[in-house]
C-alpha positions in Angstrom: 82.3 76.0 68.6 83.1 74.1 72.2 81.2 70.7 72.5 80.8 71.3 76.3 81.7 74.3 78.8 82.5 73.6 82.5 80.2 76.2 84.6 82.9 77.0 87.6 80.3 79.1 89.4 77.1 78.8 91.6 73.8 80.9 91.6 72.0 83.0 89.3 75.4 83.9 87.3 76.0 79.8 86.7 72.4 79.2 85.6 72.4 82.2 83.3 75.8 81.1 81.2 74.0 77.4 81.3 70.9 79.1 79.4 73.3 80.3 76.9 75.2 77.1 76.2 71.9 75.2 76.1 70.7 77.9 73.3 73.8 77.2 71.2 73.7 73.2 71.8 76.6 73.2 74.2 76.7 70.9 76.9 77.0 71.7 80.4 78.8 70.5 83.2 77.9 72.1 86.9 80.6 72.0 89.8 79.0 72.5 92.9 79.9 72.5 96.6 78.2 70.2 98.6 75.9 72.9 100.1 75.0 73.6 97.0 73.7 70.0 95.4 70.4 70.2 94.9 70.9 74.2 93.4 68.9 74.9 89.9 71.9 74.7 87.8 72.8 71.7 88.8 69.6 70.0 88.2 69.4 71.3 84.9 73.3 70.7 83.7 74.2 68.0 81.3 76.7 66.4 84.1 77.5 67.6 87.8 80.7 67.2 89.5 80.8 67.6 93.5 84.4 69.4 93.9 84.3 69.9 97.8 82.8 71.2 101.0 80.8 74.1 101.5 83.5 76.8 102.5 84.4 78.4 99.3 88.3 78.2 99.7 87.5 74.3 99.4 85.5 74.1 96.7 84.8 77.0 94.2 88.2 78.7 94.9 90.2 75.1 94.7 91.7 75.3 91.3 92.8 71.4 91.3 89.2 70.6 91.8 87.6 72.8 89.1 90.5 71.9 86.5 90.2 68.0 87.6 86.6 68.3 86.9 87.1 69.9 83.5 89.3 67.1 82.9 87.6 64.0 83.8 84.3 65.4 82.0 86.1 66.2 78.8 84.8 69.9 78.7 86.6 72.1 75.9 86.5 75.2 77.7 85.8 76.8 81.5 83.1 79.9 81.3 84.2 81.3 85.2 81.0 83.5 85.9 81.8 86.4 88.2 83.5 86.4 91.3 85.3 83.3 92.7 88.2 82.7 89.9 86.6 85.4 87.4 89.6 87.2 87.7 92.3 85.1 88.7 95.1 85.0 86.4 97.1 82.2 87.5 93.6 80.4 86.5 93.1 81.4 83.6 97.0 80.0 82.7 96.4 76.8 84.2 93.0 76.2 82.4 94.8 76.8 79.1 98.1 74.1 80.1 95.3 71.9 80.6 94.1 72.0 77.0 91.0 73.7 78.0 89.9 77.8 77.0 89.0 80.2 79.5 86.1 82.2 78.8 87.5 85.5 79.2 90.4 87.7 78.6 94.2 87.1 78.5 96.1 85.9 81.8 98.5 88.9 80.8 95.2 91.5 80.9 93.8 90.4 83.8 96.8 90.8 85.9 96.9 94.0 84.3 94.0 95.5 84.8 93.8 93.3 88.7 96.4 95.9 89.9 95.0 98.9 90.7 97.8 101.1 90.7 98.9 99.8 87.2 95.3 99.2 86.1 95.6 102.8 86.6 99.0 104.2 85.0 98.0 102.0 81.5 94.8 103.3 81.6 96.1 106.7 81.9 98.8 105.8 78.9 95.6 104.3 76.8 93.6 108.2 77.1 91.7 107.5 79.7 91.5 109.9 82.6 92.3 108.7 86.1 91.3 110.2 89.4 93.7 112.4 90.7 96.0 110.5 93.1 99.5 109.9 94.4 102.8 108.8 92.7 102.6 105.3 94.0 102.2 102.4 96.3 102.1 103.7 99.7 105.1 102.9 101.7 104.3 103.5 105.0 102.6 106.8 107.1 105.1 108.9 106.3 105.0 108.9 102.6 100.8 108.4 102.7 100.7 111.9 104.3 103.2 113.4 101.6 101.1 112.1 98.7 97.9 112.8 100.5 99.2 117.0 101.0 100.2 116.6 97.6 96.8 115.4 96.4 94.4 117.4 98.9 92.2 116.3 101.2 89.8 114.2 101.5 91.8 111.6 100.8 90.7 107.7 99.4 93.1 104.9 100.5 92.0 102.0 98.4 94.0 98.2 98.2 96.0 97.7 94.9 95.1 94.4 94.7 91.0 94.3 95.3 87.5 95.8 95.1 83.8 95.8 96.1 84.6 98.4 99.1 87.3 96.4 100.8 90.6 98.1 102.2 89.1 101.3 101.0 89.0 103.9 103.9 88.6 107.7 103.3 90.6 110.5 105.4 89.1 114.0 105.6 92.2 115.1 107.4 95.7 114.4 108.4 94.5 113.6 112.1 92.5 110.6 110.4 95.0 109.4 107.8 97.3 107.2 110.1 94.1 105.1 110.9 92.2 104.8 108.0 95.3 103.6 106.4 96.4 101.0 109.3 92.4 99.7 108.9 92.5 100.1 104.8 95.8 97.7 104.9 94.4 95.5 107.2 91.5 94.9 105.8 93.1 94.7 102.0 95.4 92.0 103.5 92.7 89.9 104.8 90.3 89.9 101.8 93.5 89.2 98.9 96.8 88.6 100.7 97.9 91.8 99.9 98.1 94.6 102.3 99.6 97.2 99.5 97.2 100.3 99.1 97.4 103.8 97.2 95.7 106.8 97.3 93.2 108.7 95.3 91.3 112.5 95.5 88.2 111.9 97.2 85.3 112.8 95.0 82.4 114.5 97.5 79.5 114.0 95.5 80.0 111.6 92.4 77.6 108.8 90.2 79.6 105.8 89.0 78.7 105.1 85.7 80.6 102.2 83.6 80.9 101.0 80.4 80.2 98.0 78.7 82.7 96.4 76.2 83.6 93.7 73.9 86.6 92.9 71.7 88.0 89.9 69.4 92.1 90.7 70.5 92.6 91.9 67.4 91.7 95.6 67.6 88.4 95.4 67.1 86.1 96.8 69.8 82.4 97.4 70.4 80.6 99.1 73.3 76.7 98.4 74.2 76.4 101.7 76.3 77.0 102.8 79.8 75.2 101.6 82.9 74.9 103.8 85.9 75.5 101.7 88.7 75.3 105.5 91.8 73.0 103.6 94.6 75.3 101.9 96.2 75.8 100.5 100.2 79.6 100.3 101.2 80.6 100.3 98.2 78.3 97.4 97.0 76.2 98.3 93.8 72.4 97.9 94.6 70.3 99.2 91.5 72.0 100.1 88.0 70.3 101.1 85.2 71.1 102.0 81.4 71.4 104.2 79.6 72.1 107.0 82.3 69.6 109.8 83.4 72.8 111.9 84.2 74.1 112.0 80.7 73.6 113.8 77.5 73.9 112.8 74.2 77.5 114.3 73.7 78.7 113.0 77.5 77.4 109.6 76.3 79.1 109.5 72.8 82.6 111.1 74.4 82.6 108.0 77.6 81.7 105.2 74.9 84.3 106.4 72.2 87.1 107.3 74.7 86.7 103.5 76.2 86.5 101.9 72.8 89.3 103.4 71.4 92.0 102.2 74.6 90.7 99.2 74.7 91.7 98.5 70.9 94.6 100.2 71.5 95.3 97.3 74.2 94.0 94.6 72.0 91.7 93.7 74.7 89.6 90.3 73.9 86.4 89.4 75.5 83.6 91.2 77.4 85.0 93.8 79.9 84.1 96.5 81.7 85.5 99.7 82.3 84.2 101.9 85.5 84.0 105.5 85.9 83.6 108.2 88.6 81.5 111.3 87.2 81.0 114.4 88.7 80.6 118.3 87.4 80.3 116.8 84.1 83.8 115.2 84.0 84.8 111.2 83.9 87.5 109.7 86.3 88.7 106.0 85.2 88.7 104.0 88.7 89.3 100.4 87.5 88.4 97.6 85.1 86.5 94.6 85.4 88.0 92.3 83.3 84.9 89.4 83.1 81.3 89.2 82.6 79.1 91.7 85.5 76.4 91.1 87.7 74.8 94.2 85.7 75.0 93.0 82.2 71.5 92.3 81.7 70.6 96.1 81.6 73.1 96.3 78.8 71.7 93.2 77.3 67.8 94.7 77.6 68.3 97.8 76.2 70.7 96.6 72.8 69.0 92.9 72.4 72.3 91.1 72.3 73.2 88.6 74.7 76.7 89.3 75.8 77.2 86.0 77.5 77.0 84.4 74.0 78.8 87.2 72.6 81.7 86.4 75.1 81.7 82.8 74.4 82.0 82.9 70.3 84.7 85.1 71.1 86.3 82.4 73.2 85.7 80.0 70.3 87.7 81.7 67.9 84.8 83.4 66.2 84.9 87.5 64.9 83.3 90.1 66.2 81.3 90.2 63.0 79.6 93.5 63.8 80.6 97.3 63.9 79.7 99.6 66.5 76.7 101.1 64.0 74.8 97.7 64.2 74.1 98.0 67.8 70.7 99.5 68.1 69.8 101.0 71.3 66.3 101.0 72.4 64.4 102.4 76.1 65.4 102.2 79.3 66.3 98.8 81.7 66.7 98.9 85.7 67.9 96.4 87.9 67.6 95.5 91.5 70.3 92.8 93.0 67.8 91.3 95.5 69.9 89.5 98.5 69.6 87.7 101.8 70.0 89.9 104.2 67.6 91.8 106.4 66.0 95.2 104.8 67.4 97.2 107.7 70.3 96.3 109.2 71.6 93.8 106.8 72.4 90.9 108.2 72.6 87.9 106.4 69.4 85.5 106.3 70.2 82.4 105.0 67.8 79.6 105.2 64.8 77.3 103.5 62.2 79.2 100.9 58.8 78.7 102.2 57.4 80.5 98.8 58.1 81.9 95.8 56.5 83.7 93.1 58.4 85.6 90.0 56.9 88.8 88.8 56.3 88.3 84.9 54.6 90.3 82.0 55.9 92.5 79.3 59.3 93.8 79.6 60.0 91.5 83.2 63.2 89.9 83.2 64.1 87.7 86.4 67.7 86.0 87.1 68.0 83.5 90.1 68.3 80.1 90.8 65.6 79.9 93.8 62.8 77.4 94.3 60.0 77.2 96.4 61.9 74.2 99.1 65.3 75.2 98.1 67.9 76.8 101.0 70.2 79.7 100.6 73.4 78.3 102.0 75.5 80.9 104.7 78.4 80.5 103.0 78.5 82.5 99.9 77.5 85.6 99.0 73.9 87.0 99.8 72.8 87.8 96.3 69.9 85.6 95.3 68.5 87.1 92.5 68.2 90.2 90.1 65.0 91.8 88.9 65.2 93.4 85.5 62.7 95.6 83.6 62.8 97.1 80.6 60.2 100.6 79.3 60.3 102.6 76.1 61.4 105.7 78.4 62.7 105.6 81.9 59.5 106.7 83.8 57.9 103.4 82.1 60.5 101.2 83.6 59.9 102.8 86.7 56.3 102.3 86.9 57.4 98.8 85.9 59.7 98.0 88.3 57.8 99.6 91.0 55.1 97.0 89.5 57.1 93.9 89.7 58.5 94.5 93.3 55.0 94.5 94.0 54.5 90.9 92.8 57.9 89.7 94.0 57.2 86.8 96.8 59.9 85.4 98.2 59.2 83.6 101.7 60.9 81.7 104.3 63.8 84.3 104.1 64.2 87.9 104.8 65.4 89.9 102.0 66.1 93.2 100.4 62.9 93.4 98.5 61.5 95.8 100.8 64.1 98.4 101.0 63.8 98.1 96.6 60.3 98.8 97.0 61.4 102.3 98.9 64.2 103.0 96.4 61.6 103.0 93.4 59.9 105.8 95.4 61.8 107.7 96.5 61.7 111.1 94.9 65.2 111.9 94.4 65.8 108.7 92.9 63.0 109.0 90.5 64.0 112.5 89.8 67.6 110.8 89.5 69.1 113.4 91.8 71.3 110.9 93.5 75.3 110.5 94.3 77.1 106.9 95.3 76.5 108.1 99.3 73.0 108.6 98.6 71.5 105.2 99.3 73.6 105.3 102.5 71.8 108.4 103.6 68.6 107.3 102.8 69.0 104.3 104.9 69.7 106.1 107.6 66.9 108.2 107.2 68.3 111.0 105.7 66.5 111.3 102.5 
């Protein structure tokens, strides 16, 4: 087992893979921006190294930095969180010709499964069914409206190179294809250098539901169930939830064996997982996630198995040392990813916490690294922490949840715990009636 893992990550995510180490006597080193240097997890590391200045690209994006500080501290392995360099293969190489492990897959998988377009032909070759889509890169306008004709409108023009919404533009018509796809490049060059983009059948009315998977590289591959991750805000998950209230037993049985089975096939090692568009009762592969989610603690609720210490025995050479029959799963866990931004209009609301008061009691599970006196820095993301729960059956969880949001205080800031509090009652998400451009409606005031 390591001696000490290097936490290259901020937030909730870095003080939740320091809990694990700490429960398996690893020791902990923190990097951390300087905007970030009085943040929980770097209090409560074993060591802290400062590797630069507040803008991202300087400090938790600087590969020399995060390697040099593996280096100087004598860590054994780098545990990348999510985000950031989660899923940067070049990473991943240089950690490993620095006689450190990363915490993850192969270099060679997540390039793989980083391209979109050939995330999506190996996927495809593995059994996996992929949403309808064209033959290739897109060239230019041209060949974007042959594929798009060829495919039937709506269209989705989505960058080969990304996620989380960005370069992704839908067309509902040949008149609107020649702009969405100038605004889908632009934007998919700005957010990863890479302006190439492809298109997809645009699916009217579907849930995204993923699944969650671990394997040793050697064939052997578990799932802990599918999450169903539907409210969503540009693209953006909001609330997920496990298992699905869209499913049934035989739905849920064919997505978790179909996923299992290509990513032995693939020899896939670590936790991964593998995301889904559902609608009239069939699955559409969209793309994997080759690291540890923001989600996983739904998975982890409703199986018992911490998956963050799954993911690093993996890393240490350890077997899987379980079959798919030991995994037990028990109730029903929601999530809400609670960030800085304002309720309404969503703008982000960085700033000093004035108060702050978890929720607690039986089957309350809260991630974040907040304190009353701490400040949210304006230069990362906006998520500041996620509220779990966890019932015998889903309407428990819901009465739960709808608990806990009640006791949630968090001062100073504004934050999305008040458009979670609507969520939980609204009726069509109770009665789990919902499609990914529901949330969006509802928003807007349309139900």
């Amino acid at each position: 087992m390591f001696e000490k893992v290097l936490i290259a990550n901020r937030g909730e995510i870095a003080l939740r893979i320091l809990r694990a180490c700490s429960e398996m006597g690893i020791a902990t080193v923190a990097v951390h921006s300087t905007a970030d240097e009085d943040a929980m997890h770097v209090r409560l590391a074993d060591e802290s190294v400062c590797i630069g200045p507040p803008p991202a690209a300087e400090s938790y994006l600087n590969i020399p930095a995060v390697i040099s500080a593996a280096t100087i501290t004598g860590a054994d392995a780098i545990h990348p969180g999510v985000g950031f360099l989660a899923e940067n293969a070049r990473f991943a190489e240089l950690t490993a010709e620095h006689g450190c492990v990363f915490i993850g897959p192969s270099p060679e998988h997540i390039r793989l499964m980083g391209d979109k377009i050939a995330a999506k032909k190996t996927a495809k070759e593995l059994g996996l069914p992929p949403v309808p889509g064209g033959d290739g890169p897109v060239k230019d306008e041209a060949d974007a409206k042959r594929q798009a004709r060829a495919i039937g409108y709506p269209v989705l023009i989505k960058a080969s190179a990304g996620g989380g919404g960005r370069g992704m533009k839908a067309a509902h018509g040949e008149n609107e294809l020649g702009a969405a796809l100038a605004l889908a490049q632009r934007e998919a060059h700005g957010a990863f250098g890479d302006a190439t983009v492809y298109l997809e059948r645009f699916l009217e009315h579907p849930r995204h539901i993923e699944v969650q998977i671990l394997g040793d590289g050697h064939g052997h591959v578990v799932h802990f169930g599918e999450r169903d991750c539907t409210p969503q805000r540009r693209h953006q998950k909001v609330v997920e939830e496990a298992p699905s209230p869209a499913l049934n037993a035989a739905e849920r049985e064919h997505l978790g064996r179909i996923s299992v089975e290509a990513m032995a096939k693939l020899g896939y090692r670590s936790l991964g997982t593998l995301e889904f568009l559902y609608q009239n009762g069939e699955f559409f592969f969209i793309e994997m996630n080759t690291r540890l989610q923001v989600e996983h603690p739904v998975s982890e609720m409703i199986t018992g198995v911490d998956l963050v210490r799954e993911q690093i025995r993996l890393a240490a050479g350890a077997p899987l040392g379980y079959a798919q029959s030991d995994i037990a799963f028990s109730g029903h866990a929601i999530e809400c990813r609670i960030n800085a931004e304002h309720p309404r209009n969503f703008t982000p609301a960085p700033g000093k916490i004035t108060e702050y008061h978890t929720p607690g009691g039986m089957g309350v599970r809260v991630e974040s690294g907040l304190y009353s006196g701490c400040r949210v820095p304006p230069y990362y993301d906006s998520l500041i922490a996620k509220l779990v729960v966890h019932g015998r059956t889903r309407n428990e969880a819901l009465m739960r949840l709808r608990r806990a949001l009640g006791e949630y205080v968090i001062g100073g800031i504004d934050t999305t715990l008040p458009l979670h509090r609507d969520i939980v009652a609204a009726p069509a998400f109770i009665d789990g009636a919902i499609d990914i451009h529901w949330l969006e409606r509802f928003v807007a005031g349309g139900g």
